[in-house]
N, C-alpha and C positions, 0 to 999 in steps of 0.2 A: 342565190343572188338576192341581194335586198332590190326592194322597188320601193318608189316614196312617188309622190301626190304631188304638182303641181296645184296650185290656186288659181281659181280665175279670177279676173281682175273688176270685174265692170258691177260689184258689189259688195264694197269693204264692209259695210254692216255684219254679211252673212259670213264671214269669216272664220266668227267665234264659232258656231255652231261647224262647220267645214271641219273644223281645226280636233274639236271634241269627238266628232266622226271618226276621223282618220287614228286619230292618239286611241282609238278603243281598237281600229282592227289593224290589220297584218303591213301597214306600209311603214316605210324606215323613216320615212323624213317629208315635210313639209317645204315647198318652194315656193319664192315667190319673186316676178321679175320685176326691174326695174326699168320705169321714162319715167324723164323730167317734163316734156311735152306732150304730155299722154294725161287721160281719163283714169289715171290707177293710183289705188294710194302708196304712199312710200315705206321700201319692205322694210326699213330699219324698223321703224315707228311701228309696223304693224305686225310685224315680228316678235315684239317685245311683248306687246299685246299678247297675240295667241301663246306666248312662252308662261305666260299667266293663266293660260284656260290650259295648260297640257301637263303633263307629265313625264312621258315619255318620249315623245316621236322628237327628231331633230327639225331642226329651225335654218334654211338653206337661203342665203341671196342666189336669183337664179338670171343675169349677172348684175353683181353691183356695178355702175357705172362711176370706177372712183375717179376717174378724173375731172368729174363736175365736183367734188367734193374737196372740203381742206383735209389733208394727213392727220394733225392731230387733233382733231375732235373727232372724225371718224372711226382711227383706233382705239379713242378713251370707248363710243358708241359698242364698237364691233366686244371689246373688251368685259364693258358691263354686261352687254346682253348675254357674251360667253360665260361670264359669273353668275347673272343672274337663273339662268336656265339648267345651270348645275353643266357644263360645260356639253349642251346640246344644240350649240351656234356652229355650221360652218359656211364660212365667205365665201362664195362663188366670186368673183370680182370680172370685169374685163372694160372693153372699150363701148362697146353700145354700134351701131350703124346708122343713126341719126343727127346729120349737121344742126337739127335745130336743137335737141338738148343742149349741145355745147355753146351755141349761139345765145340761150336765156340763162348762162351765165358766166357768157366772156370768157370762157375758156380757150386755147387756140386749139384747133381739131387735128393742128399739124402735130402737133408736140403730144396728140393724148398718149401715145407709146411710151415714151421717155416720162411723162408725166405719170402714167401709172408703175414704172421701174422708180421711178423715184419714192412717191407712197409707197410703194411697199419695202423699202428700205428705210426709212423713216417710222412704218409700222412695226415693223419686226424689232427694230429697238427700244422702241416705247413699251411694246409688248416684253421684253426680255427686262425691262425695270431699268436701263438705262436713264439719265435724263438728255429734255428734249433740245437744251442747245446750253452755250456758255452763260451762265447762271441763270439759265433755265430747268427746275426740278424734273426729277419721272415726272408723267402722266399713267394716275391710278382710273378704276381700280387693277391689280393683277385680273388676268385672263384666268377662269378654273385651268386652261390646257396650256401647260407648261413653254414659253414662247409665243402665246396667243393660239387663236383659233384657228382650227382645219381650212386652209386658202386653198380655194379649187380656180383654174386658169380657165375661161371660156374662151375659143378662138377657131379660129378658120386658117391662119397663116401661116406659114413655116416661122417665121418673126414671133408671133404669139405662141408656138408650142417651144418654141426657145426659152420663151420666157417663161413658159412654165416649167419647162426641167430645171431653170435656173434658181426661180424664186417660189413656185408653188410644190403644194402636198400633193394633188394631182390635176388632173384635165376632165374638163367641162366639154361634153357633144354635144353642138345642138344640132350638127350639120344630115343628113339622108340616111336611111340605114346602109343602102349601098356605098355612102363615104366614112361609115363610121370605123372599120375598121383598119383603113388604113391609115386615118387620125390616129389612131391608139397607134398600131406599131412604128408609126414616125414618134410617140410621143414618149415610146419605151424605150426608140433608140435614142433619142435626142438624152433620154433621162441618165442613160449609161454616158456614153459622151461627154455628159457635164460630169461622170464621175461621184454623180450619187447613189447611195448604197438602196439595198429592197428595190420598190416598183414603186410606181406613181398611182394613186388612186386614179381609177377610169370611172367614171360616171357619164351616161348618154341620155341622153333630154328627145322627147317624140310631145308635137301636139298630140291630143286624143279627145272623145266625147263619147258614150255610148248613149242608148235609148231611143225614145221614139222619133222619127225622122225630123219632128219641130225641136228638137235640142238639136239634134245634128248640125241640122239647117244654122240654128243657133250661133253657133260655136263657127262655123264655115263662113257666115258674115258675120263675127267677129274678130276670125284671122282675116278675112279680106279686108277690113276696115283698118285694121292694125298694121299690116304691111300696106295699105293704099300708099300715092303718092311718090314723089320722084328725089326723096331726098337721104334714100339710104344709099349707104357707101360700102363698097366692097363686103356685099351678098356675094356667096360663089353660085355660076351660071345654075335657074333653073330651083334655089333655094324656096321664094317665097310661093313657088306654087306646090312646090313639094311638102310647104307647110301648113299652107290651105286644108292641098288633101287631105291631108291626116289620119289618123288611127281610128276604124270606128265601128268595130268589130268583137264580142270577147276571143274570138280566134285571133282574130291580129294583137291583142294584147299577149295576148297567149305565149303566138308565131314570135313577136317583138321580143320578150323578155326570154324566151329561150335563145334566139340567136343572140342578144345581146352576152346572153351568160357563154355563149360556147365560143366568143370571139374576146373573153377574158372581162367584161364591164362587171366592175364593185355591183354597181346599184342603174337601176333605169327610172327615169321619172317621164310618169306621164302628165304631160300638162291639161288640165281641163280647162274646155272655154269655153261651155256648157254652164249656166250660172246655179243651175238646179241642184241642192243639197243632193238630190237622190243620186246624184254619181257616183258619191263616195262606198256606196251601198252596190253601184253595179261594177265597179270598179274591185270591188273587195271578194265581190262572187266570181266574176271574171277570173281572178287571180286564185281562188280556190279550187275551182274547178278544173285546174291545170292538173 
């Protein structure tokens, strides 16, 4: 089972170096999430970036919040970066649990559902080289992956894994390890259901930090700062303290990425919020020493 890296957010300088770390050892892919009302830089822009300092490792939105975004210039975006990086872009995409992103750009919060079913039909034909309305041309460049790039659904809801049988490659967890698996088998049978062929990529998302107890610490008041406040929306019961906790163990990396693999998950990322380079380094022993 592949495993890939989260970035943490609260020092886009150190990125480039994060980024050259991780691309020399054993992780599959780079993440990076997305607020509009946050301390974080924006993962398109900084994605593109690190897809210039790498070579190999993939390049993840870990969720894009499209429904703050317009359709087509974010597909021209997601498209180039997929070209430019020799097709090692995949979209994580979903809704966000934040009324104030949507608030600083007038978006209505009621319609984000409908509003990200629409983008991504509007994507996926842009993507496919259609043009974008009545004498409106394509929007270039082509995507390197044939259709555009790998769309991963993040979500919590039976509505949201609908939506990913329907429109996505596969499903994004961010939710407990005790809920992860039965997100997956709701998400394989919904995937059957709609009638589509193979399986859905599974991919499962866990905070984490290793090292000495002032990174922990670290990393622990900077998820409590991050879910602070009263203005997230449909957390399922018991979420944001279960992401406080967090992973902080090379055994619980360990313990984590095995059950993840014997409950069917592609790939597991672990997100660090620990800002120190040297995670990637304990991070990469952790996972060897399995």
């Amino acid at each position: 089972m592949k495993v890939g890296l989260g970035l943490p957010i609260s020092e886009p300088a150190a990125l480039l170096e994060w980024g050259r770390l991780a691309d020399e050892g054993p992780f599959s892919t780079l993440g990076l999430l997305d607020r509009l009302v946050y301390d974080n830089p924006e993962p398109m822009v900084a994605l593109a970036v690190l897809a210039g300092a790498t070579s190999r490792i993939r390049l993840q939105t870990e969720v894009l919040l499209a429904p703050l975004r317009e359709p087509a210039l974010l597909a021209k975006q997601c498209a180039t970066l997929d070209r430019m990086s020799g097709g090692r872009f995949t979209l994580g995409i979903g809704l966000g649990t934040r009324r104030d992103d949507y608030e600083a750009v007038g978006a209505d919060v009621h319609r984000r559902g409908a509003r990200l079913e629409e983008m991504m039909g509007a994507m996926r034909r842009l993507w496919s080289g259609e043009p974008h309305g009545e004498g409106i041309g394509p929007i270039g460049p082509k995507p390197a992956r044939r259709g555009g790039p790998e769309v991963l659904f993040g979500a919590f809801s039976p509505a949201g894994i609908r939506r990913t049988a329907r429109m996505g490659d596969g499903f994004l967890c961010a939710a407990h390890l005790a809920d992860a698996e039965s997100l997956f088998r709701s998400t394989e049978a919904e995937w059957q259901a709609q009638g589509r062929s193979g399986r859905p990529r599974l991919v499962a998302q866990f905070n984490a930090a290793l090292g000495p107890d002032h990174l922990i610490k670290e990393a622990r008041d900077r998820l409590y700062d991050y879910y602070s406040g009263p203005r997230y929306m449909n957390l399922p019961d018991g979420f944001a303290e279960g992401a406080v906790a967090s992973i902080t163990t090379s055994d619980q990396i360990r313990d984590t990425a095995t059950r993840m693999g014997d409950i069917g998950a592609d790939e597991v990322m672990f997100y660090c919020w620990a800002s120190d380079v040297t995670q990637v380094d304990r991070f990469a022993e952790a996972l060897s020493s399995a």
